[in-house]
N, C-alpha and C positions, 0 to 999 in steps of 0.2 A: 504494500500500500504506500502511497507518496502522496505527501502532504501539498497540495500549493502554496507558493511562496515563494522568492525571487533569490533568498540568500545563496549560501554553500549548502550542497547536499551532503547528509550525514546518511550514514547507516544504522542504525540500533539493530543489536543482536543482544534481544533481551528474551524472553519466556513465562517471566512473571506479570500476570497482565495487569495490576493497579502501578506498577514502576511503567510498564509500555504506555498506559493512560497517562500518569504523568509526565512521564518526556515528552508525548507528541503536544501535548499543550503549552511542556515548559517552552519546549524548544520553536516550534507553531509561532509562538505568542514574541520569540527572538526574531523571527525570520529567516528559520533553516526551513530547508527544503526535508523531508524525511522518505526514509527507506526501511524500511520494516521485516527483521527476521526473526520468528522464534527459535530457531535452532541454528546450531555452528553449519551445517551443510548449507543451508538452507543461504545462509547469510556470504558462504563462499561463493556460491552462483550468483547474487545479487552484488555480490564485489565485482566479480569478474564482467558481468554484462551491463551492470550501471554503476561503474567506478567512483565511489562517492570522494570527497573531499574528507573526510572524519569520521573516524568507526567509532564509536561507543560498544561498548563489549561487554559482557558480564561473564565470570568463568565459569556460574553453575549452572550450563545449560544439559537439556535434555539426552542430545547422541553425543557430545562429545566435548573435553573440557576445552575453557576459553584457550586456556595455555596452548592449548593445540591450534586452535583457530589461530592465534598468534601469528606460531611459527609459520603456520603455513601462508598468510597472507604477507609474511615478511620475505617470504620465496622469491613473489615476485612486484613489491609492492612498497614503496614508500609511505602509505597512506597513513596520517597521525591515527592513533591508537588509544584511546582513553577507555580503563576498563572501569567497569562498577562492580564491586562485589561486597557482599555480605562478611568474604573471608577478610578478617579485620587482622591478623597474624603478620608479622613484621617480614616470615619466610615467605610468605604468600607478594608480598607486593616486592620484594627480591626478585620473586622467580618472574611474576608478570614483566617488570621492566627488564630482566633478564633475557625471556623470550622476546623483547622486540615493541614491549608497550611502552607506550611514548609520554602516560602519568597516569596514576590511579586513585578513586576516587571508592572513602566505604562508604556501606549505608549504612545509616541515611544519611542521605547530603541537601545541602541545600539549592536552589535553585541557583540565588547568586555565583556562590561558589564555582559549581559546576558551567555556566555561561563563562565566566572569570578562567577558569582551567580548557575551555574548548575556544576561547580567543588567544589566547598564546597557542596552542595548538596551531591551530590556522598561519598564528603568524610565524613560527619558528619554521612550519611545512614553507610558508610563503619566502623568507629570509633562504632556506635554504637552495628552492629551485632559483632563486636569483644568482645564488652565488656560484651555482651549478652551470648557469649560463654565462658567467664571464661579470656581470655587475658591478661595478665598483663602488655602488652606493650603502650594498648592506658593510663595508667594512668599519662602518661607526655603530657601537651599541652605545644605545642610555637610555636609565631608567631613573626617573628622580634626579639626582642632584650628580648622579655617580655616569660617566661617558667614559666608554675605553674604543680608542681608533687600532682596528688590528693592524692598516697599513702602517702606520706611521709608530705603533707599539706603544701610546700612551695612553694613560690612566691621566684622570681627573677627576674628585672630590669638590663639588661644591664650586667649581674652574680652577680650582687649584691645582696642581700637577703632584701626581701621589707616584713614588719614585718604590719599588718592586723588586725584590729577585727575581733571578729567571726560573724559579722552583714557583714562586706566586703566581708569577706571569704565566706561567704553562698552567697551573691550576684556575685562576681568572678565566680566562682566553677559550679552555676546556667548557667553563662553564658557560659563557657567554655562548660559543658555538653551538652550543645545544638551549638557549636560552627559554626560560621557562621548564624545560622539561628537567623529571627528574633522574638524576644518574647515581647510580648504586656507589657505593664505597668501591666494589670493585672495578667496574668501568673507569672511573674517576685516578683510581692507582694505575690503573695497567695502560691508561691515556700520558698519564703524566708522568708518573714512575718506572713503569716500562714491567711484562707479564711476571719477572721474577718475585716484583714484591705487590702482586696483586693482592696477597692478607695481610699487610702492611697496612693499619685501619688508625693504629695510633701515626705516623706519618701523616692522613691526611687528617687528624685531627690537630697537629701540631699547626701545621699552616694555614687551615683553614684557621686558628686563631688567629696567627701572624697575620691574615689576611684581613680579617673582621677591626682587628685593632688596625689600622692604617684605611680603611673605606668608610665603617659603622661610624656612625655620629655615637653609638652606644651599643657597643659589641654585645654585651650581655640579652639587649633586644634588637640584632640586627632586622634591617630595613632591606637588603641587598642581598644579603648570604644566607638562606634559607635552610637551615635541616628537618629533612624530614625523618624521623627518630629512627633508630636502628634499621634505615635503608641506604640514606646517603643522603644528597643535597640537589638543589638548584637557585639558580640566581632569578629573583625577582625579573617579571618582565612587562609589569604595570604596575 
């Protein structure tokens, strides 16, 4: 079923129908366009024949888990990923963003929220195909008060020039390039540390503070460097 409406087309591959009632009206009521699958099969053929803009996913579907659905549309498919699930466990959204999701969201969620998490979506897919084509315009991020140019390799706080190791700078840089989304502790070492010290978790807690102290107005409640608790991190991208 496909909802009228002029936005980006999303997929839902949901199965529990008062959560399918509520997205089609949260989302309706945004101005996406909708696509509707109760099960992971179901929702594979509706990827491949009307290639949406944004999956929304849940993992406890009927023939087969999200995690699978995942991998598989990561086969052949860049498409942002945001899962919903019930499974609130700290290994559960590891393994999600593991298999290839692009940020995950428990129930219940709110509506804000969830619109807030599927517009960075959009725009990190958006930032990336530009850079993919040559662009030279996404090589400036800023968010608030905080601007980092990757051509040129500077940081700036508030227009101040915030001066970096090159161990920060690969960690920043990491995080920007995936902006909004969330990356595991692991992805995050074995990016910037290199695959030998991929459990190397105090590491990126050391610099992720080095980092907080030189960006945060208030490290303690950063505004920029996001953790999300025993998965890993992302950088704010509104």
């Amino acid at each position: 079923m496909t909802e009228r409406a002029s936005g980006p087309l999303v997929l839902v591959i949901e199965d529990e129908p008062q959560i399918l009632k509520f997205l089609r009206a949260s989302l309706s009521a945004h101005g996406y366009r909708l696509n509707e699958a109760t099960s992971g099969k179901q929702g594979l053929v509706l990827a491949a024949h009307q290639p949406p803009e944004l999956v929304i996913l849940d993992l406890g579907l009927p023939d087969m888990d999200g995690l699978d659905v995942t991998r598989e549309l990561r086969t052949w498919t860049a498409v942002p990923i945001v899962v919903l699930s019930a499974r609130g466990q700290e290994e559960d959204k590891v393994a999600a963003l593991d298999a290839g999701a692009d940020d995950y969201l428990t129930k219940p969620f709110s509506v804000a929220e969830l619109a807030a998490r599927l517009r960075v979506a959009l725009r990190h897919a958006a930032r990336t195909d530009s850079a993919g084509g040559g662009g030279g315009a996404d090589s400036m991020f800023a968010v608030g008060g905080l601007k980092v140019d990757l051509a040129k390799r500077l940081v700036w706080v508030e227009g101040k020039v915030v001066h970096l190791t090159p161990t920060e700078y690969r960690l920043l840089t990491t995080l920007v390039r995936h902006g909004g989304k969330v990356l595991t502790h692991q992805m995050l070492l074995k990016e910037v540390w290199g695959p030998a010290d991929a459990n190397e978790v105090q590491y990126l807690r050391v610099y992720m503070a080095q980092l907080r102290q030189k960006l945060e107005a208030n490290p303690a409640q950063p505004r920029y460097l996001i953790t999300e608790p025993g998965v890993g991190y992302r950088i704010a991208a509104e």
